[in-house]
C-alpha positions in Angstrom: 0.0 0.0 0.0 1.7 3.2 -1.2 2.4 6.1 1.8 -0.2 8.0 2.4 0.0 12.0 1.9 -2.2 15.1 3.1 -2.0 18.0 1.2 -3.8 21.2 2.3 -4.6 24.1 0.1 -4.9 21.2 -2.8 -7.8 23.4 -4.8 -5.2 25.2 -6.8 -1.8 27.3 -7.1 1.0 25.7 -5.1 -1.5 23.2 -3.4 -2.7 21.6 -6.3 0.6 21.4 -8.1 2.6 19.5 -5.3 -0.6 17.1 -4.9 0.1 15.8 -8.3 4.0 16.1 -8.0 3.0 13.6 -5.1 0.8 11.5 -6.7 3.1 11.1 -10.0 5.6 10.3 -7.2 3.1 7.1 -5.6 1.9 9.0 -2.6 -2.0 8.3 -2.1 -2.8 11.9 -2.1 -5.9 13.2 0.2 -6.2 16.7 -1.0 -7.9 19.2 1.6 -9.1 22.4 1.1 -12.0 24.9 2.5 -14.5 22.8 0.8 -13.5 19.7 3.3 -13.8 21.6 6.3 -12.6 24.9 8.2 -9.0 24.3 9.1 -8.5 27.1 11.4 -11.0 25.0 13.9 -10.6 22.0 15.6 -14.0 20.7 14.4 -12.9 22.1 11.0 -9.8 20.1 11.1 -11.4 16.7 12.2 -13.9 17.1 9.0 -11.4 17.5 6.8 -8.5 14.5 8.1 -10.5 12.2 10.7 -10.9 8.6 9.5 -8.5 9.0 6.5 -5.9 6.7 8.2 -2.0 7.0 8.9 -0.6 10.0 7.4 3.2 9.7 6.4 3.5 13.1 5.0 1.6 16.4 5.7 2.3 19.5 3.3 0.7 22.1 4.5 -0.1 25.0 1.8 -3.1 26.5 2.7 -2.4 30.7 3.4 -3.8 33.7 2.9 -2.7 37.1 2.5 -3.8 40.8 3.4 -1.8 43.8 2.2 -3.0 46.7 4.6 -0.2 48.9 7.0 -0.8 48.1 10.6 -2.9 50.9 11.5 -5.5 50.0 8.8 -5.3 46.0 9.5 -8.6 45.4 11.5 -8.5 42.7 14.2 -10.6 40.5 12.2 -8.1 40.8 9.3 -5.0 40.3 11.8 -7.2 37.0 13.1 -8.2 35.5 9.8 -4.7 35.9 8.6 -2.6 34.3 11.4 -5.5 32.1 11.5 -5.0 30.7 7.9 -1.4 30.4 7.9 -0.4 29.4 11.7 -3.3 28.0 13.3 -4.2 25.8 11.0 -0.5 24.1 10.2 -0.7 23.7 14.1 -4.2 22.0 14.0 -3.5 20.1 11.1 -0.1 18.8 12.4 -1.3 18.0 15.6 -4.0 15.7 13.9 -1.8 13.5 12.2 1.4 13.6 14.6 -0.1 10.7 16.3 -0.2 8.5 13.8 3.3 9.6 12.7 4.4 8.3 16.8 2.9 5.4 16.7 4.8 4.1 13.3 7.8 6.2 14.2 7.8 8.2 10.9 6.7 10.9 8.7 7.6 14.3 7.5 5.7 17.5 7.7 6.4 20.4 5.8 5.1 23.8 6.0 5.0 26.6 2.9 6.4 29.9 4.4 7.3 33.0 2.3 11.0 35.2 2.3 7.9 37.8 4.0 9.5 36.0 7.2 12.8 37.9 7.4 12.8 40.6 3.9 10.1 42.6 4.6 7.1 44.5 2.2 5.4 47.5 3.2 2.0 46.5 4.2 2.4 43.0 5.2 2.2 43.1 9.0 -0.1 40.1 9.6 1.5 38.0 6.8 4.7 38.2 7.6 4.7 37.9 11.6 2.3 34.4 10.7 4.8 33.1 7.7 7.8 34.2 10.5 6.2 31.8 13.6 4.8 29.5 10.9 8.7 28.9 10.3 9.3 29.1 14.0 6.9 26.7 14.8 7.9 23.9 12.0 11.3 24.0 13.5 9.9 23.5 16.8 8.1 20.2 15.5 11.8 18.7 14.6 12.9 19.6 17.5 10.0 17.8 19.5 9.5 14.8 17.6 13.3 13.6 16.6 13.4 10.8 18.3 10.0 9.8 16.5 11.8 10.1 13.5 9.7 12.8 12.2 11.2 15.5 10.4 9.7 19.0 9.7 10.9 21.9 6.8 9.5 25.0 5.7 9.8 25.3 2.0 10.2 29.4 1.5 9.2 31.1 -1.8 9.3 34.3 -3.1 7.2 35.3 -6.1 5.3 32.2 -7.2 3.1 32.9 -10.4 -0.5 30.9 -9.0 -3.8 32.7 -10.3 -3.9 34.6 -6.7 -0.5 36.4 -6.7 -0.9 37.0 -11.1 -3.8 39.7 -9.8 -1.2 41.4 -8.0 0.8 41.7 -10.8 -1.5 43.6 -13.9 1.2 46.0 -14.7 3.5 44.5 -16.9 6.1 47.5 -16.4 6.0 45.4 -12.6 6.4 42.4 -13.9 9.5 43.5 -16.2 11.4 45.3 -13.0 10.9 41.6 -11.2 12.2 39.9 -14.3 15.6 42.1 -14.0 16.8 40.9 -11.1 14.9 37.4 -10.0 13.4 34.3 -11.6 9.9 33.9 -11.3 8.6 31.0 -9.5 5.8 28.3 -10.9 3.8 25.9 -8.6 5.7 23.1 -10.1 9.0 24.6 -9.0 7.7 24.1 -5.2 6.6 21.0 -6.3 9.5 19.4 -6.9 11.1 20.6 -3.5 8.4 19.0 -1.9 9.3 16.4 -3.3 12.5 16.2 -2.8 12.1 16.8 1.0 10.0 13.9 1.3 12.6 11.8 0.6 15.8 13.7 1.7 16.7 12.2 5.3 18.8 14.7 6.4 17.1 17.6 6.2 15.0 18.6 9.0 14.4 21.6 10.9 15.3 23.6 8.3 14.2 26.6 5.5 14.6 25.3 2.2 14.7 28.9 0.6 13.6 29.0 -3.2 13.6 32.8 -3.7 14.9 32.7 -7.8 17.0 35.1 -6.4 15.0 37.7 -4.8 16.5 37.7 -1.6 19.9 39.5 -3.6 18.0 41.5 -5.3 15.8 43.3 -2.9 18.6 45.3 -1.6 19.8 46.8 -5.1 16.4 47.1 -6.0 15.6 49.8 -3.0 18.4 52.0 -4.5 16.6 52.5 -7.7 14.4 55.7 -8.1 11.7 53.7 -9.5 10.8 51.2 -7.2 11.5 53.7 -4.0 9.1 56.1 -5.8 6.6 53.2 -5.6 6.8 52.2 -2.2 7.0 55.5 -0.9 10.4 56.6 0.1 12.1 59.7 -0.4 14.6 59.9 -3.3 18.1 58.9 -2.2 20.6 61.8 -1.4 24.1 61.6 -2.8 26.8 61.5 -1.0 30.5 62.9 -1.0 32.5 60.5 -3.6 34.7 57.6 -2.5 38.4 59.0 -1.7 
């Protein structure tokens, strides 16, 4: 009987991508999403994974995001957000961890964003949940090590899914990315998901998969163009090198 694999988010973008990456790689996928039951609730949760059997891999893609500055993020927004992205991996992890003890295996692994540690304007929610998302997954190696459970945040940058493509209409935006980074694609997770799963060392761990974004962001704040667009004041030169 092939391994068994739960794969939150599964209704499309990165989600649906890594459940057939899984399948094509002989998993018997169970594919959740909000359809299955609310998985920021415990009831939710139970819907959703109760009575589907030993779990040997949980990849947990289900997120949201909201792009408001703190002062204008309501609680309910701050809630639904942290919610969606932490809450749920907890809930979700905590449902199958027993099974994963009692055969004294399995891998979980969490899909965080470089939002963690290189910072947006405007992100406040998602990036402190995508930071103790990360915080948390490590925790889980930690904890269960001696189950033989590992635990790894796969972190992405731009990934082109049909959410984050109406964030990016303006194809002068999409040309300044294209300078400096590589563009990511659902399958491109995919296939470090699947990789994870059967890659024994690595535990407790960010598997980063930026395309190069993390290098770039720095060089790109000193152009005029994309500090006009976020707001900041035009550089000021200073004295040349001696």
């Amino acid at each position: 009987m092939p391994d068994r694999a739960v794969v939150t988010g599964a209704a499309g973008g990165i989600g649906s991508a890594v459940a057939a990456r899984l399948a094509a790689d002989g998993f018997d996928v169970h594919g959740v999403d909000r359809a299955d039951g609310d998985l920021t609730t415990e009831a939710g949760v139970t819907a959703a994974l109760g009575g589907i059997g030993p779990v040997a891999a949980l990849v947990h893609c289900a997120g949201v995001t909201t792009g408001t500055p703190a002062h204008d993020t309501t609680l309910a927004d701050w809630h639904r957000v942290l919610d969606t992205n932490l809450t749920s991996a907890f809930l979700c992890a905590r449902a199958v961890l027993p099974g994963m003890i009692e055969r004294r295996h399995g891998v979980i692994v969490t899909i965080g964003s470089i939002h963690a540690t290189r910072h947006f304007p405007g992100l406040p929610a998602y990036s402190a949940a995508k930071a103790a998302l990360a915080a948390f997954t490590r925790q889980l190696a930690v904890d269960y090590r001696r189950y033989d459970i590992r635990a790894v945040t796969i972190t992405p940058a731009w990934v082109r899914t049909p959410d984050t493509e109406t964030r990016l209409t303006d194809p002068h935006d999409l040309a300044r990315l294209q300078e400096t980074q590589h563009l990511g694609t659902p399958d491109d997770i995919a296939a470090a998901v699947s990789y994870t799963l059967t890659a024994p060392y690595l535990t407790g761990t960010e598997l980063v998969l930026d395309g190069g974004a993390g290098a770039a962001q720095t060089a790109a704040l000193l152009r005029p163009g994309p500090r006009a667009k976020l707001g900041l004041p035009p550089l000021q030169e200073g004295p040349p090198c001696p």
